[in-house]
CHARMM-style PDB file with segment names, atoms N, HN, CA, C and O in Angstrom:
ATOM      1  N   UNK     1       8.148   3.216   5.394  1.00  0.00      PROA
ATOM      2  CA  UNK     1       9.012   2.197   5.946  1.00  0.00      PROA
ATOM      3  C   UNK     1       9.943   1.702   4.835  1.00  0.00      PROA
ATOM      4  O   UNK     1       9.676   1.788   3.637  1.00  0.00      PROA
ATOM      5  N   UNK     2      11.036   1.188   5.338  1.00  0.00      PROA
ATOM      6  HN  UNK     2      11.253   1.118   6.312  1.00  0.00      PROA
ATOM      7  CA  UNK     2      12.155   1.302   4.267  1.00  0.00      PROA
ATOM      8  C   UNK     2      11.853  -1.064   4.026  1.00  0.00      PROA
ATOM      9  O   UNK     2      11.804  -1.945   4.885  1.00  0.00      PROA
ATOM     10  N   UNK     3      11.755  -1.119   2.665  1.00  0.00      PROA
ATOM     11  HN  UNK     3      11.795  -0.404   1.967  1.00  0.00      PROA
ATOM     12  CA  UNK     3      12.174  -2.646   2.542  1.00  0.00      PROA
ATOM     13  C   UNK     3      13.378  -2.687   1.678  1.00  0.00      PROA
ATOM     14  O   UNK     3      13.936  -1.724   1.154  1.00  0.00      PROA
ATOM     15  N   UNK     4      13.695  -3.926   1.606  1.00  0.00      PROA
ATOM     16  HN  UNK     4      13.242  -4.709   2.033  1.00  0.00      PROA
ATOM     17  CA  UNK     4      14.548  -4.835   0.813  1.00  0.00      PROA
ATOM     18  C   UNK     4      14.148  -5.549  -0.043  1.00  0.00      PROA
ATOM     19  O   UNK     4      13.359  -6.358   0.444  1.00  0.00      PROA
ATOM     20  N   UNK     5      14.283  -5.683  -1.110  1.00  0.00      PROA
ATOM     21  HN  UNK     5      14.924  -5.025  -1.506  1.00  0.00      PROA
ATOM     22  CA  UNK     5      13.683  -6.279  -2.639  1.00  0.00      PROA
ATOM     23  C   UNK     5      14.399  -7.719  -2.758  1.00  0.00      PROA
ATOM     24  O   UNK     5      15.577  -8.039  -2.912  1.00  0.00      PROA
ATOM     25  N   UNK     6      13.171  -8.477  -2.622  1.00  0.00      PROA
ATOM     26  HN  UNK     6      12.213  -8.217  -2.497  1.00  0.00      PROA
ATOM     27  CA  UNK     6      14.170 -10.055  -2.556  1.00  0.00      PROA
ATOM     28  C   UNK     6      14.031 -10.530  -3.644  1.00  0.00      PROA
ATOM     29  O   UNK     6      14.464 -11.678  -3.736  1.00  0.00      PROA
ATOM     30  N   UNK     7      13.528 -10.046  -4.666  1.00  0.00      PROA
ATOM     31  HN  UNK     7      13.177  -9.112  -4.592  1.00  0.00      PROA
ATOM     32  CA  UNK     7      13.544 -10.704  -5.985  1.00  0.00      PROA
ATOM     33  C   UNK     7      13.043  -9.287  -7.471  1.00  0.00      PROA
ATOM     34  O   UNK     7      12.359  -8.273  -7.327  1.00  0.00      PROA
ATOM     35  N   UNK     8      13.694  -9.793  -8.687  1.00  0.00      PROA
ATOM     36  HN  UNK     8      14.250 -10.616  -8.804  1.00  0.00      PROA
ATOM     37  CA  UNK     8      13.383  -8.774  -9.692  1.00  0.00      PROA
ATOM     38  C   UNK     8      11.864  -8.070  -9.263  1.00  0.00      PROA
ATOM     39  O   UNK     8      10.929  -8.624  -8.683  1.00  0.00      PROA
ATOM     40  N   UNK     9      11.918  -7.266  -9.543  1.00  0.00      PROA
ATOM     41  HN  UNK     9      12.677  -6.816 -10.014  1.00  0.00      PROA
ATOM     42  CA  UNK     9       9.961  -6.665  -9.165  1.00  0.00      PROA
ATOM     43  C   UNK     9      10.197  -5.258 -10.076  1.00  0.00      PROA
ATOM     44  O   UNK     9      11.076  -4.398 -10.102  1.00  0.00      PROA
ATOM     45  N   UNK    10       8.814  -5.515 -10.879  1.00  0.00      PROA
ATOM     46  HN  UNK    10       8.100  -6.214 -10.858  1.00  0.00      PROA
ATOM     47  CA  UNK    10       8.173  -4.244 -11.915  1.00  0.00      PROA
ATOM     48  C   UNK    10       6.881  -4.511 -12.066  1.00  0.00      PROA
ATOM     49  O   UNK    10       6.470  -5.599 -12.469  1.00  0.00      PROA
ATOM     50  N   UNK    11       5.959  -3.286 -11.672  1.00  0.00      PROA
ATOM     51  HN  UNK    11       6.292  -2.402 -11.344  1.00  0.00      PROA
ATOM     52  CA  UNK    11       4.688  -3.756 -11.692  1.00  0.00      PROA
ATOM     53  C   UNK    11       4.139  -1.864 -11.931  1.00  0.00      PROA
ATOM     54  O   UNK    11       4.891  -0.890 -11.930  1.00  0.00      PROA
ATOM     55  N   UNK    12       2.760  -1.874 -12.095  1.00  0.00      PROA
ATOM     56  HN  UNK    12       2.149  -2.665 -12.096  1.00  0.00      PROA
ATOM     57  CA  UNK    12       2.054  -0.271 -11.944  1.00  0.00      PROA
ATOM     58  C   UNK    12       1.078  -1.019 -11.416  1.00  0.00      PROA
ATOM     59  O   UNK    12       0.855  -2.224 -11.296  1.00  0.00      PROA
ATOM     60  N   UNK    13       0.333   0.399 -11.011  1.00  0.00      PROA
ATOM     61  HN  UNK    13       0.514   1.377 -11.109  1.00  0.00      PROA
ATOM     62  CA  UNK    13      -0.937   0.502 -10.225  1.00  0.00      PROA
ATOM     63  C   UNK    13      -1.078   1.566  -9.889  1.00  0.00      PROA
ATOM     64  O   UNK    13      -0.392   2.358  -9.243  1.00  0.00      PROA
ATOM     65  N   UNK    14      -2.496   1.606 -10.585  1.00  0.00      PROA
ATOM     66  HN  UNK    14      -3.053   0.962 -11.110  1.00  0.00      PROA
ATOM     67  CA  UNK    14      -3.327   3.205 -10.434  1.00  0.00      PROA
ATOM     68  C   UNK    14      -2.182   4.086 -11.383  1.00  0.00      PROA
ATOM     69  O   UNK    14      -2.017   5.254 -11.034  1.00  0.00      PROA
ATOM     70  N   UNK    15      -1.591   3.719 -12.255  1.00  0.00      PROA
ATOM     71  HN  UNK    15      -1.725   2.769 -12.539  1.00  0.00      PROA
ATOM     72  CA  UNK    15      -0.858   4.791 -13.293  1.00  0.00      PROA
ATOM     73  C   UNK    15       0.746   4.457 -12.051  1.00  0.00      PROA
ATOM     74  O   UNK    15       1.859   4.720 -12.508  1.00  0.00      PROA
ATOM     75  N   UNK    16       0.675   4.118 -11.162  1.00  0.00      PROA
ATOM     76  HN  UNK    16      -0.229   3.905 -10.791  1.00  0.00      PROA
ATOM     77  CA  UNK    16       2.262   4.180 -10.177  1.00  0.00      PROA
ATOM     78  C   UNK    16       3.268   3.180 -10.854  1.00  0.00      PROA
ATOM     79  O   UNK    16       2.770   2.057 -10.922  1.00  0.00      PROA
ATOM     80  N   UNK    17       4.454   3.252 -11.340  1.00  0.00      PROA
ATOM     81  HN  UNK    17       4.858   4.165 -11.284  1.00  0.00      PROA
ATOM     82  CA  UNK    17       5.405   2.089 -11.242  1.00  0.00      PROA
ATOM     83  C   UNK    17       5.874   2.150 -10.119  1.00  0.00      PROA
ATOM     84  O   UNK    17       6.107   3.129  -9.410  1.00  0.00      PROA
ATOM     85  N   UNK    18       6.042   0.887  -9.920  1.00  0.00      PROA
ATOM     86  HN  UNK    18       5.853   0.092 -10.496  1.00  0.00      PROA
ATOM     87  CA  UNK    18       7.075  -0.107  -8.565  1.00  0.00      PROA
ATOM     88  C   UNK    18       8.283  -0.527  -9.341  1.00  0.00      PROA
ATOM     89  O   UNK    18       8.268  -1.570  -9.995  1.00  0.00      PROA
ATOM     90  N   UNK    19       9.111   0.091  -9.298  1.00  0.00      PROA
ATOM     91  HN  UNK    19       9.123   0.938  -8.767  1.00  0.00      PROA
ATOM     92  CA  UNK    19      10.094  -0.435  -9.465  1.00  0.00      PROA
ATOM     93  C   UNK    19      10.805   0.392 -11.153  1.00  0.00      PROA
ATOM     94  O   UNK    19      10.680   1.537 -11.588  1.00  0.00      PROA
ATOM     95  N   UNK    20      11.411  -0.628 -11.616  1.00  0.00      PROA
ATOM     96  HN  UNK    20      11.512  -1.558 -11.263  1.00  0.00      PROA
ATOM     97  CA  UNK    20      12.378  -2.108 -12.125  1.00  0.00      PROA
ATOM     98  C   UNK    20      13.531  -1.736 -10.596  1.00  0.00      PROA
ATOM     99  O   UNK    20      14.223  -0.722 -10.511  1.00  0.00      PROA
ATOM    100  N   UNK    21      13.446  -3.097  -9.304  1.00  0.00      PROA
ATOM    101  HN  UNK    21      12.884  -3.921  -9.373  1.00  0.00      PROA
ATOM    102  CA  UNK    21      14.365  -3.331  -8.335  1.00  0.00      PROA
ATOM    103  C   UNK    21      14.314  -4.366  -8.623  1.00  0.00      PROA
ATOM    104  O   UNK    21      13.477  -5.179  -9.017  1.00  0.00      PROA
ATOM    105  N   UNK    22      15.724  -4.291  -8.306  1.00  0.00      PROA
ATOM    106  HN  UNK    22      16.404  -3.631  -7.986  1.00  0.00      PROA
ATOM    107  CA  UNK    22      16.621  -5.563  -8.508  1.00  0.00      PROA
ATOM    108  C   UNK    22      16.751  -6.196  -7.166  1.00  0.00      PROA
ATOM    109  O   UNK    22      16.950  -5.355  -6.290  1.00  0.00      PROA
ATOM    110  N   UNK    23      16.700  -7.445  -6.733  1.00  0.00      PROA
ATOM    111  HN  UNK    23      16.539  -8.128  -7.445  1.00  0.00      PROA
ATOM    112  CA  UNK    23      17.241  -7.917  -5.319  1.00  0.00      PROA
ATOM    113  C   UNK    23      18.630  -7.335  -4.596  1.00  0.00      PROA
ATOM    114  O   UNK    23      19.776  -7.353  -5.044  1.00  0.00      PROA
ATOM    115  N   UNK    24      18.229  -6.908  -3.558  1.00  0.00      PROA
ATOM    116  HN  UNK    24      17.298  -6.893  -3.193  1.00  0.00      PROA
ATOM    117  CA  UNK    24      19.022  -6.593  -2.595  1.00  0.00      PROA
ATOM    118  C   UNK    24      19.200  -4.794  -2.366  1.00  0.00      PROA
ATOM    119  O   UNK    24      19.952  -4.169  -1.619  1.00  0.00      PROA
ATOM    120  N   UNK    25      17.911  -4.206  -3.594  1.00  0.00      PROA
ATOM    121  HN  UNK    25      17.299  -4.713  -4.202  1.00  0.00      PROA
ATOM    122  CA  UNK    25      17.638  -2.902  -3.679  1.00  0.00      PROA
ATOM    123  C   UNK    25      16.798  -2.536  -2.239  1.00  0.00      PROA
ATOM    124  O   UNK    25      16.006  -3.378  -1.816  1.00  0.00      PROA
ATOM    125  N   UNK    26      16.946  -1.567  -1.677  1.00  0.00      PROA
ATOM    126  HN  UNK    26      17.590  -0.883  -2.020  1.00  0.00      PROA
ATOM    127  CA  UNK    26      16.128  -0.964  -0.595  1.00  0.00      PROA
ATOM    128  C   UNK    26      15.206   0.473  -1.305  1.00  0.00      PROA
ATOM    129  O   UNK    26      15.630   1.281  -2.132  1.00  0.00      PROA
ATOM    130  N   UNK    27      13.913   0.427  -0.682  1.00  0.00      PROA
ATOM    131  HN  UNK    27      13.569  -0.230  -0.011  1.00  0.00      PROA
ATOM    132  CA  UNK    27      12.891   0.716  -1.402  1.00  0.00      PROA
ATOM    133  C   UNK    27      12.223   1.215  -0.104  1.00  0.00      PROA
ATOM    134  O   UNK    27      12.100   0.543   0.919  1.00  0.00      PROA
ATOM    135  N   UNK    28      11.842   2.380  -0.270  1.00  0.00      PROA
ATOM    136  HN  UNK    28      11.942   2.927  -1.101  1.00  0.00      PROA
ATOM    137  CA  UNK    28      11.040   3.126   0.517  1.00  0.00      PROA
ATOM    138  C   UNK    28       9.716   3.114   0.366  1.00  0.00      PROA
ATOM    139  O   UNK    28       9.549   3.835  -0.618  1.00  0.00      PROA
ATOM    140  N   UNK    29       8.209   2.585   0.883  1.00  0.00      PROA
ATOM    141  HN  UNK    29       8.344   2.000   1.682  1.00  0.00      PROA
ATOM    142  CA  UNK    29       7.187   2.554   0.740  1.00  0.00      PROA
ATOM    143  C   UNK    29       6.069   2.817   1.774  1.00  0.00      PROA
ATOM    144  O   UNK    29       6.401   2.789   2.959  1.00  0.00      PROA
ATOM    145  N   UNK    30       4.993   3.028   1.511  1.00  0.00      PROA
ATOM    146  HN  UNK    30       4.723   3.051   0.548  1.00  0.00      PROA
ATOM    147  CA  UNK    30       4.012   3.083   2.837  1.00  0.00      PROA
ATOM    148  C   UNK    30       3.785   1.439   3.115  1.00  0.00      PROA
ATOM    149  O   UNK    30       4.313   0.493   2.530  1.00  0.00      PROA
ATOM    150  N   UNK    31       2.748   1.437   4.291  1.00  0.00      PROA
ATOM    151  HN  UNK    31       2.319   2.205   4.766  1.00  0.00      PROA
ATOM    152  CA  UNK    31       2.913   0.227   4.092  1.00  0.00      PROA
ATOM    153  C   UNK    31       1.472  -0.273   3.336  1.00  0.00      PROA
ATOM    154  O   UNK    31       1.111  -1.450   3.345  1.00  0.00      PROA
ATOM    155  N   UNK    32       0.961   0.464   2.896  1.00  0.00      PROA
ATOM    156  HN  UNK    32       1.255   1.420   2.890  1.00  0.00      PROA
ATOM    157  CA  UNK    32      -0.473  -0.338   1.999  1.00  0.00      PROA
ATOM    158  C   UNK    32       0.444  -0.410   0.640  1.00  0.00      PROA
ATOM    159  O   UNK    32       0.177  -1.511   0.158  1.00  0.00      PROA
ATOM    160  N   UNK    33       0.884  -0.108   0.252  1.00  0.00      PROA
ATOM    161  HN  UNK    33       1.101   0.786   0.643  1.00  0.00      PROA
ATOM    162  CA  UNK    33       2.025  -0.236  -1.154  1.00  0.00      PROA
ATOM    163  C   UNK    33       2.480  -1.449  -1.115  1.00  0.00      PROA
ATOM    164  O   UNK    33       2.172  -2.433  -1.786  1.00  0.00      PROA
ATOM    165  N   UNK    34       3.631  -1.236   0.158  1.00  0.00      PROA
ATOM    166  HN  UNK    34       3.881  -0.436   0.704  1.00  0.00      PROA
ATOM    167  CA  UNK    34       4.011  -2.845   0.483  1.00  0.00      PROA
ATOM    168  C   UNK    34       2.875  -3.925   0.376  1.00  0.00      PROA
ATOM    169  O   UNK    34       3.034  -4.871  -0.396  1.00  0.00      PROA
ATOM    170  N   UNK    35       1.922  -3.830   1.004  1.00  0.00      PROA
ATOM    171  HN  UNK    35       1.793  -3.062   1.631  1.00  0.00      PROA
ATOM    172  CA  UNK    35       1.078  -4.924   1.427  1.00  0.00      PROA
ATOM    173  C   UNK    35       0.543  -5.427  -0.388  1.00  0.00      PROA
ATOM    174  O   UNK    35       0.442  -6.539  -0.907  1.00  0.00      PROA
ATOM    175  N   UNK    36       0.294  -4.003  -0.940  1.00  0.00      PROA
ATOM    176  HN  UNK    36       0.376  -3.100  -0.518  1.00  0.00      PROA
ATOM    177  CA  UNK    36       0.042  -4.592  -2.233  1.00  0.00      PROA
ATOM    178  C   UNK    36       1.168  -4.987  -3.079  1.00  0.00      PROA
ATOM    179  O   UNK    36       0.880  -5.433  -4.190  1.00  0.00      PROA
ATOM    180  N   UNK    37       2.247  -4.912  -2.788  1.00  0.00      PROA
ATOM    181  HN  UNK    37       2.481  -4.550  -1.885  1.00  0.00      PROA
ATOM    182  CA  UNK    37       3.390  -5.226  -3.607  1.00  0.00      PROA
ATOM    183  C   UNK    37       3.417  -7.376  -2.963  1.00  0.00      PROA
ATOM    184  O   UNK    37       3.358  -8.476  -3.513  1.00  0.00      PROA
ATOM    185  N   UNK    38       3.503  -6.995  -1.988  1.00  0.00      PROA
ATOM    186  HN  UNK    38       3.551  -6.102  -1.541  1.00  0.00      PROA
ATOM    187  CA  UNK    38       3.162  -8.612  -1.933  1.00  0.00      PROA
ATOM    188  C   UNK    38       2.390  -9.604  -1.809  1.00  0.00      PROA
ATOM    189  O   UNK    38       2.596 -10.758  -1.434  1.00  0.00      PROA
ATOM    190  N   UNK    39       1.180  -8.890  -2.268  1.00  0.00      PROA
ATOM    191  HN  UNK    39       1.012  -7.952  -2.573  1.00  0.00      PROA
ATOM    192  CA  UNK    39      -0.100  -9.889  -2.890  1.00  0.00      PROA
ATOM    193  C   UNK    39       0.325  -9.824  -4.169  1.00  0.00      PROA
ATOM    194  O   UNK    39       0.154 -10.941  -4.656  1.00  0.00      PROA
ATOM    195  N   UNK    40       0.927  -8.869  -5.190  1.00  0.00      PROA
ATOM    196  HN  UNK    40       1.066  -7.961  -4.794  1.00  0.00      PROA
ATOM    197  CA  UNK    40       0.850  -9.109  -6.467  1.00  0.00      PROA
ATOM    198  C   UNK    40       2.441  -9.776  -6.739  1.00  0.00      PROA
ATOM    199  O   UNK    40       2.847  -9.762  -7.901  1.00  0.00      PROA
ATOM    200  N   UNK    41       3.327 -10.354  -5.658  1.00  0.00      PROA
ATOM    201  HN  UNK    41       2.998 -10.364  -4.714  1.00  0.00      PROA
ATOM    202  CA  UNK    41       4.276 -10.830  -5.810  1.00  0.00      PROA
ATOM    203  C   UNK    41       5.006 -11.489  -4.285  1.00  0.00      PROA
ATOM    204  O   UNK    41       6.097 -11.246  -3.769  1.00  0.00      PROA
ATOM    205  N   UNK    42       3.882 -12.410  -3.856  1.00  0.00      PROA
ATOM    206  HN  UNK    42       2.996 -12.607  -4.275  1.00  0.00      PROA
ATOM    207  CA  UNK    42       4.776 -12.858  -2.817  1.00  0.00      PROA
ATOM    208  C   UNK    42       6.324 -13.086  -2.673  1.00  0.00      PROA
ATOM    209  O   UNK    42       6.888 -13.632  -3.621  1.00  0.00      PROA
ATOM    210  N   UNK    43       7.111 -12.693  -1.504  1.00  0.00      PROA
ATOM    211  HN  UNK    43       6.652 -12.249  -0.734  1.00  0.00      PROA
ATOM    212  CA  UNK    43       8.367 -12.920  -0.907  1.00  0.00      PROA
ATOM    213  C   UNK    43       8.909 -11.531  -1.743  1.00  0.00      PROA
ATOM    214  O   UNK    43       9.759 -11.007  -1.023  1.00  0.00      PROA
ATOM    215  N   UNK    44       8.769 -10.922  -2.715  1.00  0.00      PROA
ATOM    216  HN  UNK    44       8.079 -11.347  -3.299  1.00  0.00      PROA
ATOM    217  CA  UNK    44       9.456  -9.823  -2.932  1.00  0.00      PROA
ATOM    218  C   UNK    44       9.557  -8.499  -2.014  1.00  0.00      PROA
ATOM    219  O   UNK    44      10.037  -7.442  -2.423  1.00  0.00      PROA
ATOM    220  N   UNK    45       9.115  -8.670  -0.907  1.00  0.00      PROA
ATOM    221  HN  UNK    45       8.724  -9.528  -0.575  1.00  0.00      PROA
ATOM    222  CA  UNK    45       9.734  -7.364   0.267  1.00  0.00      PROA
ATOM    223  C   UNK    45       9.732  -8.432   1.435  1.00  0.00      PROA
ATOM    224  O   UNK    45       9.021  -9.425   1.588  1.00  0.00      PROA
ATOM    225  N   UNK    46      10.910  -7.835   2.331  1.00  0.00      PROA
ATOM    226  HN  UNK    46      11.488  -7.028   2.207  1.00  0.00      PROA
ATOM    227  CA  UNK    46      11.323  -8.105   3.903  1.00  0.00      PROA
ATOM    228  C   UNK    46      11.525  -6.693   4.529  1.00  0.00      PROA
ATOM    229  O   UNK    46      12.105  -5.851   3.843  1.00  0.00      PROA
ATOM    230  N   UNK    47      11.124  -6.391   5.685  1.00  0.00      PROA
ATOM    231  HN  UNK    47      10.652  -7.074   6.243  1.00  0.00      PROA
ATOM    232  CA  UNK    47      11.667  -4.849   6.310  1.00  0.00      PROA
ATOM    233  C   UNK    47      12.852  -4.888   6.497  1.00  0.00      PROA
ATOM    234  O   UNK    47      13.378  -5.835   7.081  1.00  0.00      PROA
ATOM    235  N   UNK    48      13.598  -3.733   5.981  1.00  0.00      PROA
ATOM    236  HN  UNK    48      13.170  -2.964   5.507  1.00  0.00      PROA
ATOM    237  CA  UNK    48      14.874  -4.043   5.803  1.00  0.00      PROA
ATOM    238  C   UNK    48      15.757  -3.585   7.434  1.00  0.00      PROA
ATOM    239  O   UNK    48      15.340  -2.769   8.256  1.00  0.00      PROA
ATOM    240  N   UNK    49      16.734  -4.204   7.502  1.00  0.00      PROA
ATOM    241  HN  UNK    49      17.072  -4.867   6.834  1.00  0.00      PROA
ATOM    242  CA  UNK    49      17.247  -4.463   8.645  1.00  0.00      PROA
ATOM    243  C   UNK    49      17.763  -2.986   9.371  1.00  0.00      PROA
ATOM    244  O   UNK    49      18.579  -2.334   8.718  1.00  0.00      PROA
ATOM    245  N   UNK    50      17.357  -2.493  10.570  1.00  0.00      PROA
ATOM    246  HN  UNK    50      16.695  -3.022  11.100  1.00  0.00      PROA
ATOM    247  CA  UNK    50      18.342  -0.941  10.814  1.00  0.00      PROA
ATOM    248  C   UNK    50      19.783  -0.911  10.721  1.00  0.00      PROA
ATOM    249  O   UNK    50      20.302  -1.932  11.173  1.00  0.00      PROA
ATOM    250  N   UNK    51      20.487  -0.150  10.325  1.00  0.00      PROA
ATOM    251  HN  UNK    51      20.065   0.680   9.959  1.00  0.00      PROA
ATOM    252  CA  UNK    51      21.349   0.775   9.859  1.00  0.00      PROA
ATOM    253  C   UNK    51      22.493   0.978  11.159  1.00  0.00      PROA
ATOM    254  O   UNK    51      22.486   2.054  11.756  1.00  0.00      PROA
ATOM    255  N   UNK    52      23.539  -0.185  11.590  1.00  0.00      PROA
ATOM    256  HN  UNK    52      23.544  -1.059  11.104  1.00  0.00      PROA
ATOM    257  CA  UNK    52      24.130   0.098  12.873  1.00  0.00      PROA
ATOM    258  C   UNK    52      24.339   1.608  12.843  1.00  0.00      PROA
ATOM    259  O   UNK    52      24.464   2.111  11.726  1.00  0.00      PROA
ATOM    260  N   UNK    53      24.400   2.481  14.018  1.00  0.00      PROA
ATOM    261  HN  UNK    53      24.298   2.072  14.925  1.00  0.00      PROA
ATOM    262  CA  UNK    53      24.669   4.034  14.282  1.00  0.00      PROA
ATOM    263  C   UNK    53      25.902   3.654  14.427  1.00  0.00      PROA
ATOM    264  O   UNK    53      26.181   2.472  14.630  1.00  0.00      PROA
ATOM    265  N   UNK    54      27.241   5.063  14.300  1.00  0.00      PROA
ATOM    266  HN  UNK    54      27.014   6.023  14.135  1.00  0.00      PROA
ATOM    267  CA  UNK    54      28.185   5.062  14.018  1.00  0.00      PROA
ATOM    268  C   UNK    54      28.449   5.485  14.857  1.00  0.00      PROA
ATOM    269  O   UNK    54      27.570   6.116  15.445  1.00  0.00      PROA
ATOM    270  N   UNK    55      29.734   5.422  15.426  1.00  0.00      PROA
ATOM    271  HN  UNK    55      30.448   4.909  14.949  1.00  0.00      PROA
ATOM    272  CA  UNK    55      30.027   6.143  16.575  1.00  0.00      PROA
ATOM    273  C   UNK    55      30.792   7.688  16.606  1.00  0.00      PROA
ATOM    274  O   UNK    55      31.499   7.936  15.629  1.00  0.00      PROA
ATOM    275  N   UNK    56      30.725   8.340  17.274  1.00  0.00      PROA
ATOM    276  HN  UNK    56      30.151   8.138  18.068  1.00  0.00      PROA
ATOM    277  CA  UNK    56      30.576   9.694  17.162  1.00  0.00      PROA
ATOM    278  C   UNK    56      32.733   9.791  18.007  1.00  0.00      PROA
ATOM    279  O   UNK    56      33.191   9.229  19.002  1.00  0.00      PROA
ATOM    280  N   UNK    57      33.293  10.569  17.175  1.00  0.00      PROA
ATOM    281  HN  UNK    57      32.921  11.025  16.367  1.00  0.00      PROA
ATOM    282  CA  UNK    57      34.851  10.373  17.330  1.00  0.00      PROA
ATOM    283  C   UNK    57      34.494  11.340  18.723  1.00  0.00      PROA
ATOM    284  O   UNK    57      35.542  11.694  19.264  1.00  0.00      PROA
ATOM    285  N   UNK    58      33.963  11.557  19.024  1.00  0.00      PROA
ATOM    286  HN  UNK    58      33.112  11.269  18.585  1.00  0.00      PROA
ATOM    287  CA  UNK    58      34.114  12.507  20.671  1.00  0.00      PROA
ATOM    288  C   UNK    58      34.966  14.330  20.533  1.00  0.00      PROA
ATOM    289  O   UNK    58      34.990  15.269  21.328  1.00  0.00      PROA
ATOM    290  N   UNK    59      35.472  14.170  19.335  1.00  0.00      PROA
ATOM    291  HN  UNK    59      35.452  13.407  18.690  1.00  0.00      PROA
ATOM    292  CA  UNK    59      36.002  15.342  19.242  1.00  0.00      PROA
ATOM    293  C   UNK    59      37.258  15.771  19.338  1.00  0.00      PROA
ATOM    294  O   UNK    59      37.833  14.693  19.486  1.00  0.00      PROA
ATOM    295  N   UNK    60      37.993  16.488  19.355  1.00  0.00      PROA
ATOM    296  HN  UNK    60      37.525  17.364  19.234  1.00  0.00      PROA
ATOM    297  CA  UNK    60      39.543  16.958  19.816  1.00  0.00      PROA
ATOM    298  C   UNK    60      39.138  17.084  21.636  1.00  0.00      PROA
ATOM    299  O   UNK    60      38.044  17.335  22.143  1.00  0.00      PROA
ATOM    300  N   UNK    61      40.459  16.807  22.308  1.00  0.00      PROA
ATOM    301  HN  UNK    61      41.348  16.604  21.896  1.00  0.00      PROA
ATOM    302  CA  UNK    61      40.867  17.125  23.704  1.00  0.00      PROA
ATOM    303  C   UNK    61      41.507  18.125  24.063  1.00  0.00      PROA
ATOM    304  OT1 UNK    61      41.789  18.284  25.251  1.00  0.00      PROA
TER     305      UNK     61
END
């Protein structure tokens, strides 16, 4: 699941770095990652918002 980084965040675990994200970085994670990313740093992830779809030019006539 894709989040949004609401504040500086750098951390490891189990040998993993998280990060160095900066706020307003989008960050791809499972969600037990997440869940541990914000016990060891509350408010630093929100699910980040979907991606309006673009509209498709229909083609030549």
């Amino acid at each position: 699941m894709r989040y949004t980084v609401k504040h500086a965040y750098q951390s490891y675990r189990d040998g993993q770095l998280f990060g160095p994200w900066k706020a307003g970085t989008e960050v791809e994670l499972t969600e037990s990652d997440a869940e541990w990313v914000e016990r060891d740093s509350p408010g630093a992830l929100e699910p980040a918002k979907a991606k309006p779809a673009t509209k498709s030019s229909g083609g030549a006539k």
